[in-house]
BAGU-68452 format. One record per residue: residue in one letter; x negated, y negated, z negated of N, C-alpha, C in turn. Coordinates in pm, whole numbers. Layout:
! BAGU-68452
+-----+--------+--------+--------+--------+--------+--------+--------+--------+--------+
| res |    n_X |    n_Y |    n_Z |   ca_X |   ca_Y |   ca_Z |    c_X |    c_Y |    c_Z |
+-----+--------+--------+--------+--------+--------+--------+--------+--------+--------+
|   a |      X |      Y |      Z |      X |      Y |      Z |      X |      Y |      Z |
...
+-----+--------+--------+--------+--------+--------+--------+--------+--------+--------+
//
This chain:
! BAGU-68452
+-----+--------+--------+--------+--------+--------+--------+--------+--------+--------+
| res |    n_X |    n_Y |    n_Z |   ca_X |   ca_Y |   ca_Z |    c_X |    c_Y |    c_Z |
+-----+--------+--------+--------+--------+--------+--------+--------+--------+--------+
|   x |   -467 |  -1012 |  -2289 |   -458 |   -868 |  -2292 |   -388 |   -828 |  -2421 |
|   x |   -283 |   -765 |  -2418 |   -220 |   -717 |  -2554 |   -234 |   -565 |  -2578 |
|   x |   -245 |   -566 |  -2722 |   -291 |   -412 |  -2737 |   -193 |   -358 |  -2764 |
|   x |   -233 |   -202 |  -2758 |   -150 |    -64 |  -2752 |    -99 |    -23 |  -2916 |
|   x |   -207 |    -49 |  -2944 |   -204 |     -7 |  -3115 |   -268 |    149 |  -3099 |
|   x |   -289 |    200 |  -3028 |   -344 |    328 |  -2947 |   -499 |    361 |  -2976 |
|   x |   -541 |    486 |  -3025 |   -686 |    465 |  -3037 |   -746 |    595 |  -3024 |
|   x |   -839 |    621 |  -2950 |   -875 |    772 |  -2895 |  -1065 |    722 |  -2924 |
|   x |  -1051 |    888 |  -2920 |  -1219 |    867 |  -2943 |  -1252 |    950 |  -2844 |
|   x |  -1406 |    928 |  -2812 |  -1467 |    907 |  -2719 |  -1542 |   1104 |  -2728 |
|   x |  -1519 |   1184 |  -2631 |  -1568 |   1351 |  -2649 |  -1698 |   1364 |  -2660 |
|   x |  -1770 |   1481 |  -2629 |  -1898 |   1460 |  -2643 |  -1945 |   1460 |  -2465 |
|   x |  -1885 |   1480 |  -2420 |  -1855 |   1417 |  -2266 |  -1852 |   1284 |  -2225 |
|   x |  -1821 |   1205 |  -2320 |  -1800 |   1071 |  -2301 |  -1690 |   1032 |  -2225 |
|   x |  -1570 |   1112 |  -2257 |  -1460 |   1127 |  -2181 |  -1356 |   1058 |  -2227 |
|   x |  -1253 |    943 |  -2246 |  -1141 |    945 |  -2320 |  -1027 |    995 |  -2259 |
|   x |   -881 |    994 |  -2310 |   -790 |   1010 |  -2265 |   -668 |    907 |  -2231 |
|   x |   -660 |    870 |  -2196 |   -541 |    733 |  -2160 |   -429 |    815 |  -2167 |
|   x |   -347 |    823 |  -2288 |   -234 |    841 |  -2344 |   -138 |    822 |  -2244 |
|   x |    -25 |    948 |  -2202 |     60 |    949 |  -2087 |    158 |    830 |  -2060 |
|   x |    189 |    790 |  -2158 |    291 |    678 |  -2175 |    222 |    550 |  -2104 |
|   x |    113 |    503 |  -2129 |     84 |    418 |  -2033 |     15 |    446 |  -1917 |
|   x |    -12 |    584 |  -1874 |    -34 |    602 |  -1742 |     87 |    629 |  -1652 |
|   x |    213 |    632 |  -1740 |    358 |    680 |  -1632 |    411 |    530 |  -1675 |
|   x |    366 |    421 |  -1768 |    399 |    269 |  -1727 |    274 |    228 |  -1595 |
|   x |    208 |    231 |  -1653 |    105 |    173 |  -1489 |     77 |    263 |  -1351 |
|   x |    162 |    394 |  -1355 |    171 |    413 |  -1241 |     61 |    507 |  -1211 |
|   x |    -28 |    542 |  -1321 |   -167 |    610 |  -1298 |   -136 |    743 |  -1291 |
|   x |   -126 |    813 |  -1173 |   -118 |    948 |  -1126 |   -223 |   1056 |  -1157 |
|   x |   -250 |   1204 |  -1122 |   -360 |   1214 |  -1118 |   -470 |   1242 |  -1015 |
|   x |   -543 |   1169 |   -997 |   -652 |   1135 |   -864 |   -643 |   1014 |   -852 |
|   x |   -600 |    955 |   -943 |   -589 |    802 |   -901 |   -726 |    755 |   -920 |
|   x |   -782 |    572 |   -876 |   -905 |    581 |   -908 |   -886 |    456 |   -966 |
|   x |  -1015 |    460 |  -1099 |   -945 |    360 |  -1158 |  -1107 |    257 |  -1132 |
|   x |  -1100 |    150 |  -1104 |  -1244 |     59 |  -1132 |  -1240 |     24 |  -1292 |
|   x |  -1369 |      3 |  -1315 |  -1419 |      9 |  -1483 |  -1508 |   -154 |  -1494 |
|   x |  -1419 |   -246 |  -1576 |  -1495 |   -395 |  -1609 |  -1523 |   -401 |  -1722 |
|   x |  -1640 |   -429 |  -1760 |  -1713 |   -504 |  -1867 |  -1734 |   -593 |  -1910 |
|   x |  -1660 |   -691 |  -2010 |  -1755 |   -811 |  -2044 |  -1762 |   -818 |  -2246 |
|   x |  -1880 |   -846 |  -2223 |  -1915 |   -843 |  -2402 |  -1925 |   -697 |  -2426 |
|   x |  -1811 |   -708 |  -2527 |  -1794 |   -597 |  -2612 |  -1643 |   -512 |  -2568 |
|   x |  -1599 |   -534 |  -2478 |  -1472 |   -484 |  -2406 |  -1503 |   -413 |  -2248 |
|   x |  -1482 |   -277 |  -2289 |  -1443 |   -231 |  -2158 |  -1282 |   -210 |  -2056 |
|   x |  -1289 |   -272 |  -1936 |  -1119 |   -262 |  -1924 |  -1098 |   -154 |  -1829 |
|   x |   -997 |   -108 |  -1760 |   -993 |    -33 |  -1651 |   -866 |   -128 |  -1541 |
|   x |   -879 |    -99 |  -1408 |   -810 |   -131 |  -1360 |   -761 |    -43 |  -1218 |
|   x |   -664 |    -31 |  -1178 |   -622 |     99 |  -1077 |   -695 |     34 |   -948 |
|   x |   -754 |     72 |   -886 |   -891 |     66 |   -743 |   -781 |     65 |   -629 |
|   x |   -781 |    -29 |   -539 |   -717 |     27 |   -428 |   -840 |    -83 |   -292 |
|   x |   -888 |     17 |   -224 |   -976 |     36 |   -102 |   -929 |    -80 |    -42 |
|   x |   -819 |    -79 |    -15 |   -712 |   -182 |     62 |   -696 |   -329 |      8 |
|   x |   -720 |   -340 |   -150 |   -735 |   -449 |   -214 |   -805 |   -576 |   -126 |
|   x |   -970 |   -560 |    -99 |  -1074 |   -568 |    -64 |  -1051 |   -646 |    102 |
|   x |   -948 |   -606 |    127 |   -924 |   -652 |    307 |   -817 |   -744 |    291 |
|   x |   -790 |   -746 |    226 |   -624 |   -857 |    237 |   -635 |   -964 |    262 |
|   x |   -744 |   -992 |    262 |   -771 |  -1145 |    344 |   -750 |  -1104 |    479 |
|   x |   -861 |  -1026 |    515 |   -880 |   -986 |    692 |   -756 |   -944 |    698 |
|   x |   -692 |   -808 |    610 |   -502 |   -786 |    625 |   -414 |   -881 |    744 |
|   x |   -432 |   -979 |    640 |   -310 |  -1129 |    640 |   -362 |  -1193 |    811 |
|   x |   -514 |  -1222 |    794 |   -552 |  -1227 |    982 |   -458 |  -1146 |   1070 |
|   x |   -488 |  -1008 |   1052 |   -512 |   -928 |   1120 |   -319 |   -925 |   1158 |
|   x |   -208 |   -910 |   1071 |   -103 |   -875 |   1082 |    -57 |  -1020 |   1143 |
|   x |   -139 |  -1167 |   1084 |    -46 |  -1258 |   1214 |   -103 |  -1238 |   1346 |
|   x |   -211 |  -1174 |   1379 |   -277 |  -1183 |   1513 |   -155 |  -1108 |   1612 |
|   x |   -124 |   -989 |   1520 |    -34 |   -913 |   1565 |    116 |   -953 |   1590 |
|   x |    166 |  -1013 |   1506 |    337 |  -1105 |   1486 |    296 |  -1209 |   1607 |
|   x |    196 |  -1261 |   1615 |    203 |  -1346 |   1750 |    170 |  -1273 |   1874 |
|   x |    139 |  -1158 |   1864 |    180 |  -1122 |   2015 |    271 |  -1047 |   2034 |
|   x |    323 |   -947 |   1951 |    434 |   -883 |   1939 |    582 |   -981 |   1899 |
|   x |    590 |  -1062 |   1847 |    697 |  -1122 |   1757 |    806 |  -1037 |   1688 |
|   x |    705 |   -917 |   1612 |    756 |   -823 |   1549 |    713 |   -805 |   1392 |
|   x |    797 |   -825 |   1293 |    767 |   -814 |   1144 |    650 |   -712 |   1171 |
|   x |    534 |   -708 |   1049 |    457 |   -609 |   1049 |    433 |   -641 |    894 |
|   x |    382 |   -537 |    843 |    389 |   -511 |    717 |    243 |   -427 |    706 |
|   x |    116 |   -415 |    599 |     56 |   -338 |    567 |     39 |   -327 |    408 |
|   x |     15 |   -144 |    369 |     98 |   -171 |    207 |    -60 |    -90 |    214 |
|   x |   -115 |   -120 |     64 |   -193 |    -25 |     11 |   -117 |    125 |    -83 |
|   x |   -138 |    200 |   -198 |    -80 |    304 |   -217 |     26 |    228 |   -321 |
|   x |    -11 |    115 |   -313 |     79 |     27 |   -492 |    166 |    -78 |   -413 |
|   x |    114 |   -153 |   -304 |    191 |   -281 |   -293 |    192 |   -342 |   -180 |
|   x |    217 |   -421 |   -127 |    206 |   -476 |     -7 |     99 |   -574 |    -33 |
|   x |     48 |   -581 |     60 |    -87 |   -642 |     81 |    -89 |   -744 |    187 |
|   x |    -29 |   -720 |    291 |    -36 |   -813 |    414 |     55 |   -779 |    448 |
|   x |    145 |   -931 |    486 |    296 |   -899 |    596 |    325 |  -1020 |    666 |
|   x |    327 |  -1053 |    792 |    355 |  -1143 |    870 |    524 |  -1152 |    944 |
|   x |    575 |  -1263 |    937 |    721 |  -1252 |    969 |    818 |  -1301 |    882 |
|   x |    925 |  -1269 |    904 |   1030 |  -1323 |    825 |   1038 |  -1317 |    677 |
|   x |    998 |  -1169 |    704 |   1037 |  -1102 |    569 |    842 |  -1100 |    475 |
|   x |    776 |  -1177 |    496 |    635 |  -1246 |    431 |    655 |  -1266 |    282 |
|   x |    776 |  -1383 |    288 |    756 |  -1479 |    146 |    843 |  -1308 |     80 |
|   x |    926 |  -1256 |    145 |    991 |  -1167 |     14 |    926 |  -1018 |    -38 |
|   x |    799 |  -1012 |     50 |    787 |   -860 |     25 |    574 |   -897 |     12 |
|   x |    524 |   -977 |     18 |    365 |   -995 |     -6 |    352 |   -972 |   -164 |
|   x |    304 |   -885 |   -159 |    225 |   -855 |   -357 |    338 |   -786 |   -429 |
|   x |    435 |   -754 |   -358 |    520 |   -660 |   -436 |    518 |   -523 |   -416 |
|   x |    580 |   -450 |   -526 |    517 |   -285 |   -527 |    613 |   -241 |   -414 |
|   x |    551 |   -158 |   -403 |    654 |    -50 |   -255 |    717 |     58 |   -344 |
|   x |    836 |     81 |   -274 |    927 |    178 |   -263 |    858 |    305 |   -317 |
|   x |    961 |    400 |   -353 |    923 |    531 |   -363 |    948 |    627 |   -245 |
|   x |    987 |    536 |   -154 |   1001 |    609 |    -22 |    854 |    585 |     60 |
|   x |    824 |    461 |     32 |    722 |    501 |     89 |    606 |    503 |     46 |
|   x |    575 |    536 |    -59 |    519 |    603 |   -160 |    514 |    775 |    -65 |
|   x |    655 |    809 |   -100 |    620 |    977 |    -40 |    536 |    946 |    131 |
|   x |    614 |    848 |    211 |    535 |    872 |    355 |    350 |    838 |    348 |
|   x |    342 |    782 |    202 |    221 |    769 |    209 |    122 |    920 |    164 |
|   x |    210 |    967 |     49 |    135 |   1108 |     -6 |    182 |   1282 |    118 |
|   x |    279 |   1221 |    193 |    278 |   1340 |    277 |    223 |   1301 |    448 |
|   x |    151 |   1248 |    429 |     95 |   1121 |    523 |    155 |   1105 |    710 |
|   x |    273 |   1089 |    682 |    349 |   1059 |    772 |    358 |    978 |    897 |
|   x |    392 |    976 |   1028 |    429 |    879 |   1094 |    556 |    889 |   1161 |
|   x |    619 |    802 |   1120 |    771 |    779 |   1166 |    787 |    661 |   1274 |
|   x |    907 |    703 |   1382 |    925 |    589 |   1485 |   1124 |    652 |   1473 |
|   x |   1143 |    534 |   1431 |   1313 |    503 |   1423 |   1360 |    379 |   1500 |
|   x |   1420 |    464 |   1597 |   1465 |    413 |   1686 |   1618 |    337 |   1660 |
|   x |   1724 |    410 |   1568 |   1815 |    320 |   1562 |   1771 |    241 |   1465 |
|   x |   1874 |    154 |   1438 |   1902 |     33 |   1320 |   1909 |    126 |   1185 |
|   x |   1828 |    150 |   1122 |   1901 |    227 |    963 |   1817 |    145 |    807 |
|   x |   1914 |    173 |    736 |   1826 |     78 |    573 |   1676 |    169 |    544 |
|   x |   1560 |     59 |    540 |   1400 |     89 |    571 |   1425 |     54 |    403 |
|   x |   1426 |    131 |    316 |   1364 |     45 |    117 |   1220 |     -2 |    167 |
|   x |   1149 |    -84 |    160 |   1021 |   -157 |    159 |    946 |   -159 |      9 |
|   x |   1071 |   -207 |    -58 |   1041 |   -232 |   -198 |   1201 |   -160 |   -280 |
|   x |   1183 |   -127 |   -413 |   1275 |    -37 |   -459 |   1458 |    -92 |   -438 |
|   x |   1421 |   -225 |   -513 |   1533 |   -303 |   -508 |   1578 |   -358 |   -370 |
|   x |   1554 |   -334 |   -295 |   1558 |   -431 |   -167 |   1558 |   -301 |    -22 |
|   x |   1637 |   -287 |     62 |   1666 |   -290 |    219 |   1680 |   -369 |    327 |
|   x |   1615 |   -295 |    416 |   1614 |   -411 |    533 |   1678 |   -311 |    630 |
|   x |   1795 |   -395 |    738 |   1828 |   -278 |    832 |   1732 |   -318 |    955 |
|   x |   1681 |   -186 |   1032 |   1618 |   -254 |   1109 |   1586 |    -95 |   1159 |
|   x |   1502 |   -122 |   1288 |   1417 |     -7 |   1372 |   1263 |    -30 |   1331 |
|   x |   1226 |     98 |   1295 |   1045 |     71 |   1194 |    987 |    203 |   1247 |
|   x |    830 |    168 |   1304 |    788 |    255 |   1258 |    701 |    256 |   1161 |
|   x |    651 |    351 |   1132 |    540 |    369 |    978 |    447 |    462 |   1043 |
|   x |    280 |    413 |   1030 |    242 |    480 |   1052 |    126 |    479 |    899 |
|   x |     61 |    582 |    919 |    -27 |    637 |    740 |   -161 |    616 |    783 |
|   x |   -236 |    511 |    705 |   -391 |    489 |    681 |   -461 |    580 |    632 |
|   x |   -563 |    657 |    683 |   -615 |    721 |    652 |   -754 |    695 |    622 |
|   x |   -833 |    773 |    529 |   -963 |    698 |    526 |  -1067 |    782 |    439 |
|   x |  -1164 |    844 |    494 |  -1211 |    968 |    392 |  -1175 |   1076 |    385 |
|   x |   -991 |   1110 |    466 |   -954 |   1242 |    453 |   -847 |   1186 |    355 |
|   x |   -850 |   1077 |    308 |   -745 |   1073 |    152 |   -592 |    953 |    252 |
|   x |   -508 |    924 |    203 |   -409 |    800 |    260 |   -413 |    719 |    162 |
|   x |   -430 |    636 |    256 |   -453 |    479 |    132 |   -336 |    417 |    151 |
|   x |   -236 |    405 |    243 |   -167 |    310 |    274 |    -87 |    310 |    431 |
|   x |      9 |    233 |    419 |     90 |    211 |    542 |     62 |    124 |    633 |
|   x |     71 |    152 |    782 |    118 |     14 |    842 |    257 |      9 |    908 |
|   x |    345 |    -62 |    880 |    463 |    -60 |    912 |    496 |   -204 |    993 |
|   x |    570 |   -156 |   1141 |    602 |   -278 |   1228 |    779 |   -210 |   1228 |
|   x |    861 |   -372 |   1222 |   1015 |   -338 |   1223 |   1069 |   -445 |   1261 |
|   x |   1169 |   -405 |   1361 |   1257 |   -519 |   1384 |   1401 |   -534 |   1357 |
|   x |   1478 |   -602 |   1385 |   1622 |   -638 |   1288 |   1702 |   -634 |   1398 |
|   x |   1643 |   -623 |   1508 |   1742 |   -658 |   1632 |   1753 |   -565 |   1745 |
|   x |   1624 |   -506 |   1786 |   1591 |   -424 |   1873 |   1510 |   -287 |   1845 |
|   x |   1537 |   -184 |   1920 |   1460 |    -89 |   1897 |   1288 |   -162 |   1908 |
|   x |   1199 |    -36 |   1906 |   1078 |    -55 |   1926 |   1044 |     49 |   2015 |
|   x |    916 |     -9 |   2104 |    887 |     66 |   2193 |    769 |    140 |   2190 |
|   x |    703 |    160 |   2327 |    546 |    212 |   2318 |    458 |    180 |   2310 |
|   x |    472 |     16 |   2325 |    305 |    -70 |   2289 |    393 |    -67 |   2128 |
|   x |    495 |   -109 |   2043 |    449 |   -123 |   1905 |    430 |     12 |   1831 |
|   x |    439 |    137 |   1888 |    412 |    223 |   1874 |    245 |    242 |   1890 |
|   x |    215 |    264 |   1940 |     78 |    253 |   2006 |      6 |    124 |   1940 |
|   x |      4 |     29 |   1874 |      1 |    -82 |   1855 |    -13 |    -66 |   1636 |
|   x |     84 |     60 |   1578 |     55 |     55 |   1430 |    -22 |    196 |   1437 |
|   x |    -35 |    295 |   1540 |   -146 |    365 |   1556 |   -301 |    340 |   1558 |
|   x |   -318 |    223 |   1636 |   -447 |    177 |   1659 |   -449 |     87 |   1534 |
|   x |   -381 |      5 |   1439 |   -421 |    -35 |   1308 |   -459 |     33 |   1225 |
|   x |   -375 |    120 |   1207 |   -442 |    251 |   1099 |   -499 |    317 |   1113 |
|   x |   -564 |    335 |   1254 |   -670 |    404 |   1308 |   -819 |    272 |   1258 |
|   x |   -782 |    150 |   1290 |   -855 |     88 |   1228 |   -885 |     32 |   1120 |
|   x |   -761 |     80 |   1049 |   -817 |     -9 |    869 |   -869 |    126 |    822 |
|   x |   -812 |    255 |    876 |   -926 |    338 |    834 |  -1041 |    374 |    855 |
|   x |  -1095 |    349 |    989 |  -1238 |    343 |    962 |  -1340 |    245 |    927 |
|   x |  -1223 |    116 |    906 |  -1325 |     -9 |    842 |  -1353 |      6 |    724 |
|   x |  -1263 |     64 |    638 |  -1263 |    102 |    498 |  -1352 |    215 |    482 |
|   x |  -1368 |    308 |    599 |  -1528 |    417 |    557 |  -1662 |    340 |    587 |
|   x |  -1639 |    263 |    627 |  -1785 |    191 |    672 |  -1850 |    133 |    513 |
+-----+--------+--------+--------+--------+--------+--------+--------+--------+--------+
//
């Protein structure tokens, strides 16, 4: 852990302030949620994501799906990809997402694109392809995407119907 050189004191609230500069480096918005670790004499923080917590079941759950569909599928929490089965696996698992879909996540969107057009996944990187996106919901808040896309063919009404009923279900597994 390397330090800030940074040092705030503590209100009579017991409140600190995390100095803007490293909340616009780590991405910490406001409503974000942060989990709080302890050991010894060090308290740390770390940004919470609901979605963290499943990425095992995720990674199940999206090959169950690539083997019956034989369609890329992708599921992102609000920071990163979390689970993705398919081609595009080794290049896009644990990397941050786009600021595109970033917004389909905060204006909680569902998109079905039917032609071939460039999908950003991740900032640096496009894929051409037909995607839809549909938005995890969970509590009332969006946690995250599930996105199915292909490189070759449109998509139809079962994979339509098909990233509806995921995000219909990672959100209510995540309220349970």
């Amino acid at each position: 852990m390397e330090t800030t050189g940074v040092v705030r004191r503590i209100d009579d609230l017991g409140r600190v302030v995390i100095p803007k500069e490293i909340r616009r480096t780590l991405g910490i918005k406001d409503g974000t949620s942060l989990e709080i670790f302890v050991d010894k004499d060090m308290v740390a923080l770390k940004k919470h994501s609901s979605m963290n917590n499943l990425s095992h079941f995720a990674e199940v759950y999206v090959d169950s799906i690539y083997n019956a569909l034989k369609k890329d599928i992708i599921i992102t929490d609000r920071d990163n990809v979390i689970a993705c089965a398919g081609a595009l696996k080794k290049e896009y698992l644990m990397q941050p997402i786009s600021s595109y879909l970033e917004e389909c996540i905060n204006n909680r969107v569902n998109i079905k694109e039917d032609d071939i057009k460039d999908l950003n996944i991740v900032n640096y990187k496009s894929e051409k392809c037909s995607y839809i996106i549909n938005t995890i919901i969970s509590n009332g808040d969006s946690i995250g995407l599930i996105i199915i896309l292909s490189t070759e063919e449109s998509l139809g009404e079962l994979e339509e119907k098909t990233a509806q009923i995921a995000s219909q279900f990672f959100g209510k597994h995540i309220e349970e």
